[in-house]
N, C-alpha and C positions, 0 to 999 in steps of 0.2 A: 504494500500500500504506500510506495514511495512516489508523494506527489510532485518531488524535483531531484536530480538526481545529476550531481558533475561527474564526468567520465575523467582520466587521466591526459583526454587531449585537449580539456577545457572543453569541451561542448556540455550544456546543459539539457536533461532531457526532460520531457514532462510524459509520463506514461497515463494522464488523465487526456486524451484526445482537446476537451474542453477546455484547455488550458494550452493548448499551442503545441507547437514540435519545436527541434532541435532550430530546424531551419526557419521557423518562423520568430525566434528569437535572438539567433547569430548565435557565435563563438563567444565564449568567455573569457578574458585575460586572467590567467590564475592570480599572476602576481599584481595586477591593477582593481581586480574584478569585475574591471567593464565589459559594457556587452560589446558584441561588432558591431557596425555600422551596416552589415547586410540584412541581418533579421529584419520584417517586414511583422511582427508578432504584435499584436495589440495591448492596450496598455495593461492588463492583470497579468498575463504572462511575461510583462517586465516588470512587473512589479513584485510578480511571486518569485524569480531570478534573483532580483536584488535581493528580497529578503531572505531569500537563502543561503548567498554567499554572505550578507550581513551577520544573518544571526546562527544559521547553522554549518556554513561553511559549506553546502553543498548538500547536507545530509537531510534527511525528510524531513519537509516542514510541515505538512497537514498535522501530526500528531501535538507539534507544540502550539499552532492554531487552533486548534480542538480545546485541549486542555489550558490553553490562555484563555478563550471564553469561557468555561468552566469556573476557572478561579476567578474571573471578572464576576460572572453574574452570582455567584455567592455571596459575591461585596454588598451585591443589592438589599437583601433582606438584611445584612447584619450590621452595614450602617444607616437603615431606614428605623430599625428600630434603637440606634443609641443616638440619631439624633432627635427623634422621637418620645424620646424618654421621658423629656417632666410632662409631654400631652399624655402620654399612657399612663406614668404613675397618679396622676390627679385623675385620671378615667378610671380606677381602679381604684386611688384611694391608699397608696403607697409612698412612706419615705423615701428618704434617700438609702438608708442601711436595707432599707426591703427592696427596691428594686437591685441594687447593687446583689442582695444577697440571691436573687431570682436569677442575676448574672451568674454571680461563682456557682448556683447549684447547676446551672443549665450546661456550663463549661463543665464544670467536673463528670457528667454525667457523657459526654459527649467523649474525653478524653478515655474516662471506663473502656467507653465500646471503641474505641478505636483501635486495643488489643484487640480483640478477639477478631475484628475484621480484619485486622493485617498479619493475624494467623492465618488466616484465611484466603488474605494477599498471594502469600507466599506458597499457595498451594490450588490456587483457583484462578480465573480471567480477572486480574486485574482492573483490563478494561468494563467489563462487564461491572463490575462493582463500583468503580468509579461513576459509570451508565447511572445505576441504580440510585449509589448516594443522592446523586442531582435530582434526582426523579423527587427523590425523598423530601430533600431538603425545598424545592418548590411546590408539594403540595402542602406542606406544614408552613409555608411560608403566607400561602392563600391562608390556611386556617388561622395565623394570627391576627389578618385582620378582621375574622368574621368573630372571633372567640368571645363569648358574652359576660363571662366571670373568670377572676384572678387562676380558679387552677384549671380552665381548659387554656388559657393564656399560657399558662407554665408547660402545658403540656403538648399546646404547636413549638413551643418555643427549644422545647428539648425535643422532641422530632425534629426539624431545622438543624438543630444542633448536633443532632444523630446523623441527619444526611451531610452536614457540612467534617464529620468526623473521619469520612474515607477519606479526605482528599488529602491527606498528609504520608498516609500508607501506601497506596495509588499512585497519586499524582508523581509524588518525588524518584519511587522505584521504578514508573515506569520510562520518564525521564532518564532516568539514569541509565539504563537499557536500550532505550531510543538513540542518545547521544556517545558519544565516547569523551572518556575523562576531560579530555585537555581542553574542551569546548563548553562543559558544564557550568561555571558561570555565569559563562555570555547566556547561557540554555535558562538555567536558575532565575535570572536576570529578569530575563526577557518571561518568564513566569511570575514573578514578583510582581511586574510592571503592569500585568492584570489585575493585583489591587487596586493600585494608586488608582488606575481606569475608571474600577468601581468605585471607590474610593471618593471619585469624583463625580463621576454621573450620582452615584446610589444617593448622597447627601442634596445637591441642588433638585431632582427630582423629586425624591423623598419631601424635603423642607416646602418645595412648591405646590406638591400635587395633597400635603397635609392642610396647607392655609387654603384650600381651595374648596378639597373634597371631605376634609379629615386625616386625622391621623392615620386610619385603616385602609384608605382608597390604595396604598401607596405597596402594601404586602398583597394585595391582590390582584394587581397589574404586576410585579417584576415576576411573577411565576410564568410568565408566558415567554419570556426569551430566556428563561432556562431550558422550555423544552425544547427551543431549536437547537440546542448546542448538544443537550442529550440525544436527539436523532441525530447528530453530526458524531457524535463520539463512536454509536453503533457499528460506524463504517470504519473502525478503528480496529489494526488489526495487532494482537499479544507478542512481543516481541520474546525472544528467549532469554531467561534471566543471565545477567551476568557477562554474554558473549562479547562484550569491550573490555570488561577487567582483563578475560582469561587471556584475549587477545594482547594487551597492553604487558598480560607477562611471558609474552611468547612462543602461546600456544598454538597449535594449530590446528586450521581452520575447521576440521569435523570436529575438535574439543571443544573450541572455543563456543559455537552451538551446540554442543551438548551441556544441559541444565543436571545442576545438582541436585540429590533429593535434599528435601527441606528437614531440618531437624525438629522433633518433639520441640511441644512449649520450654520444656526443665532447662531441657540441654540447651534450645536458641539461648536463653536469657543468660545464662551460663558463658555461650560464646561471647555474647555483648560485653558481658562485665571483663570479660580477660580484655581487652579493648582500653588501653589507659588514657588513651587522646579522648577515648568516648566518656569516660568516667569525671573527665575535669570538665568537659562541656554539659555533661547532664548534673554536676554541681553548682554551674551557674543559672542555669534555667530557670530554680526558684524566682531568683532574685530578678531577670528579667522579667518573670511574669507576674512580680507584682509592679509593673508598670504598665505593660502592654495589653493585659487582661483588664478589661473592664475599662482601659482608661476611655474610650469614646465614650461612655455613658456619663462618667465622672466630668469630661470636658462640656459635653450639651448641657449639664445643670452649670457648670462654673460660670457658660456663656450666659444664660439665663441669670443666674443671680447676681453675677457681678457687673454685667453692662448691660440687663434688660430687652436680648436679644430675644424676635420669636421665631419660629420655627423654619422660616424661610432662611432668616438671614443667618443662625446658626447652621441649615445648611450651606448657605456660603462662606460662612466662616472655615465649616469643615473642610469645604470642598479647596478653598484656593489653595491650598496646602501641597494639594495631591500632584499639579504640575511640577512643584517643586521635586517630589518623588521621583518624577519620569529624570528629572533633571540630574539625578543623586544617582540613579542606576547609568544615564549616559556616562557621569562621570565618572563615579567609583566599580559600576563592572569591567569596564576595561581596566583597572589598576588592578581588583582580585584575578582578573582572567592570567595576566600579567604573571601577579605574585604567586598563581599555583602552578604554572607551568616552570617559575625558578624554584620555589621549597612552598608546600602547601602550611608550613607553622607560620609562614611570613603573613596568608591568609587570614589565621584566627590572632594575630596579634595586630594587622591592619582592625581587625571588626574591633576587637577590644578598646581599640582607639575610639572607634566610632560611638561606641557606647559612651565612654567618659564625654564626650562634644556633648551628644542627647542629654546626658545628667546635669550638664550645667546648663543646657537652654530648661530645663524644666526648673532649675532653680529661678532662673532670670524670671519666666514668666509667674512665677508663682507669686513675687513679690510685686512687679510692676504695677502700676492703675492705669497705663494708659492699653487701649483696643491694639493700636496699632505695634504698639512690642508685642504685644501677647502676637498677636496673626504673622510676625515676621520671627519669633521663637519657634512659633508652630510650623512655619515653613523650614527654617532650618533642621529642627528635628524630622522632621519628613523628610527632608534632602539625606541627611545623613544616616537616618537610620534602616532605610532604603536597602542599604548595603547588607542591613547583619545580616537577616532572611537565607539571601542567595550565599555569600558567603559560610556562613554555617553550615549548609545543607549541602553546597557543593564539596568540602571537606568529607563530611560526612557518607556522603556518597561512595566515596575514595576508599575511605578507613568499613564501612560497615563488609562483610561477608553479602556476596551478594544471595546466597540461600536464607538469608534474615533479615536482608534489608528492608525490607516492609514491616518485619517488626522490631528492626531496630530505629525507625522511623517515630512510629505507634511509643515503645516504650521510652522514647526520649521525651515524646508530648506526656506522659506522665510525671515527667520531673517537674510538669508547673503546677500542679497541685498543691504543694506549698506556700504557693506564691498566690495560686487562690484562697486559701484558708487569712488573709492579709486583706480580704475585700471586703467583708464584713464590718473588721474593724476600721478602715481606711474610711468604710462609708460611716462608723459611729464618728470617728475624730473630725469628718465636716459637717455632720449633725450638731457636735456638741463647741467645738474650738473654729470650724468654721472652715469653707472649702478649701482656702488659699494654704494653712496649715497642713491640710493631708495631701495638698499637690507637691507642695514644698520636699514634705518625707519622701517622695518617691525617685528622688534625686539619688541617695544615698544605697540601694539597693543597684542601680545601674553600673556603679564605681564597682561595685563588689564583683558583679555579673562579667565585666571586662577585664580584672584582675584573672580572675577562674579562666577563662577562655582563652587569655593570652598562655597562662602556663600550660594549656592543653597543647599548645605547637612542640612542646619537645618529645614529646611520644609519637606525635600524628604520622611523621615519614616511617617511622620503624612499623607502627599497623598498619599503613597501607600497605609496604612491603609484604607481610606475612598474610593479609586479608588474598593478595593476589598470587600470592604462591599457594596458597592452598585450595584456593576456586581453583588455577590450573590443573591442580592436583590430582581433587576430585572426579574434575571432568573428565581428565586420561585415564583414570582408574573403572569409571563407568563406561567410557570407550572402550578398553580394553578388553572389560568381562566382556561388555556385548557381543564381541568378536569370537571370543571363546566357544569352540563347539562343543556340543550338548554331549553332557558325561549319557552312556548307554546305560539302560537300569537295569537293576538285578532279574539275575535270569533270562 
């Protein structure tokens, strides 16, 4: 299902008819990556060209199209309802610690199931499960805004939250499968950058189509372009896990498609932890996730109470942010792309930086009274933190065993659990001391989270090392027997 494809003499091919041929596109310059000037091809099929030498280097782009909308229109329902927030808690009749605390139970409950599905990952269509979450997560999206009382409300909201749980187990592994190492990043990246997207549609929409229609109009409308990207995802086809590690360690080509069997829950979790680069980055996790959990809901009340904003303009508050996002990935994936193809620790000490920038623009804003610092704090921190996401994950991608990467995916979003067990209380201390004070403390948690991460680079090259000699391993070893001819039986 490769819907672009460079040959080694530069020509680009397109095996979708619909999208042009070699000849209707011209030659490729490898090293310039312009087109020819013969191609007579129309503009999508120079357009899907560029984007390919751009973002994949050549290698299929429909799958990272697919799963970029995916994680786009996810954005939708999840910040229609936090900038949503004080309309919904006053329609219901909830604080600030109650809605906050509707958050962390909805997240913890979502993070739950995202083991057992990325057990499941690692032993079923991928695709198909990521198909399904979406499915999931857009009908439970309609049902929030039809929900008539606090616990059918709690219980669209953790459906939502159940379908938005594959796509960390999914999305990530099957990327990683899809792409090979050295381009993961830019891959990671360019997956990131379908937040900010939503990020910024889901907020100016949301905030308009509330002062308009209501609050509700708004979860009942984005369930419909979730299903076109779910019938786009169907025509997705399950790539063979692992076949780039095993290849990057030399294997050859019938091993490198041959899939390892997946081990027991005991034993995966077993493998994870012998993993020391993986052990210092699931140490930091707490501490980022008590900033990045729940903060959109904590920011639409700050706007609200501190400058009187209503729900439109909080979503533009929200939204101007997210260009800065795209801007932060322009800039700093090409520096990770960089820094992993020299030593992947260079990676998680570049993000570690990024974290300490985020902790001091959240200090600044916490203090400030004027609009205009806070909306240019808030864009800096979006610019910079843009990076951790693909960063982290593209490391991690490297270091995880590719027979567990789906649940080593899964059980790293467990390490924020801690960090939600801090929302409750975050939400009493701006009930009681007042909001600016609990944005203030979420500063100090971020420093700690980039210290942790940064010391994780001194183990990360030695795991990748032994992660890809032993996927090669495997593979030859089940090549092997399969070859073996069949022992005669007794008698």
């Amino acid at each position: 299902m490769h819907l672009i494809r460079r040959s080694p003499d530069g020509e680009v091919h397109y095996p979708w008819a619909s999208l042009g041929t070699t000849a209707a596109v011209g030659a490729v310059d490898t090293e310039s990556g312009r087109l020819g000037s013969a191609g007579v091809g129309g503009p999508v099929a120079r357009l899907a060209a560029r984007l390919s030498i751009g973002l994949t280097e050549g290698e299929a782009l429909f799958p990272l199209v697919v799963l970029f909308g995916l994680n786009c229109v996810d954005e939708l329902d999840r910040t229609a309802f936090n900038v949503l927030t004080p309309e919904i808690r006053r329609s219901f009749g909830l604080g600030i610690s109650g809605i906050l605390a509707l958050v962390a139970v909805i997240e913890l409950m979502a993070l739950l199931a995202g083991v057992p599905l990325a057990y499941w990952a690692d032993r079923r269509s991928r695709v198909r499960l990521a198909a399904g979450g979406a499915s999931l997560w857009g009908v439970f999206s309609m049902c929030t805004g039809l929900a008539p009382n606090v616990g059918l409300l709690a219980t669209a909201r953790a459906g939502a939250g159940l379908g938005r749980s594959v796509v960390t187990p999914t999305h990530y592994s099957l990327l990683s499968d899809y792409y090979p190492p050295e381009i993961r990043p830019k891959v990671f990246g360019t997956h990131r950058a379908a937040n900010s997207f939503g990020q910024f549609v889901g907020p100016v929409a949301a905030g308009a189509l509330a002062l308009w229609f209501g609050w509700r109009t708004p979860f009942v409308l984005f369930a419909f372009p979730t299903a076109v990207f779910v019938m786009l995802a169907l025509r997705l086809s399950e790539p063979p896990r692992g076949a780039h590690d095993r290849r990057a360690a030399g294997a050859a080509e019938a091993a490198c498609v041959t899939e390892e069997e997946p081990p027991r829950f005991g034993e995966g979790c077993r493998m994870l932890w012998q993993i020391r680069s993986l052990r210092r980055i699931w140490y930091s996790l707490p501490f980022a996730a008590a900033v990045i959990v729940g903060f959109g809901s904590l920011f639409a009340i700050f706007y609200q109470q501190e400058f009187g904003l209503n729900s439109a303009q909080r979503g533009f508050a929200a939204a101007v942010a997210e260009p800065a996002q795209i801007l932060g990935l322009v800039a700093g994936i090409p520096i990770a792309n960089r820094l992993l193809r020299k030593d992947p620790a260079l990676v998680l000490r570049f993000v570690a930086v990024v974290g300490v920038v985020v902790a001091a623009c959240f200090a600044v804003l916490a203090v400030t009274p004027y609009l205009a610092v806070v909306l240019l704090m808030n864009m800096v921190i979006a610019a910079t933190a843009a990076v951790l996401s693909p960063g982290v994950y593209s490391v991690l991608s490297l270091a995880l065993p590719p027979r567990v990467r789906s649940l080593g995916f899964a059980v790293s979003a467990l390490w924020i659990l801690p960090g939600l067990a801090l929302y409750p209380l975050i939400g009493h201390i701006a009930d009681t001391a007042g909001i600016r004070t609990a944005l203030f403390g979420l500063s100090l948690p971020l420093v700690l989270a980039g210290f942790l991460l940064a010391s994780a680079g001194r183990f990360v090259n030695e795991d990748i090392d032994r992660a890809r000699t032993a996927a090669r391993a495997c593979a030859e070893a089940k090549l092997a027997e399969a070859a073996l001819p069949a022992l005669p039986g007794p008698g």
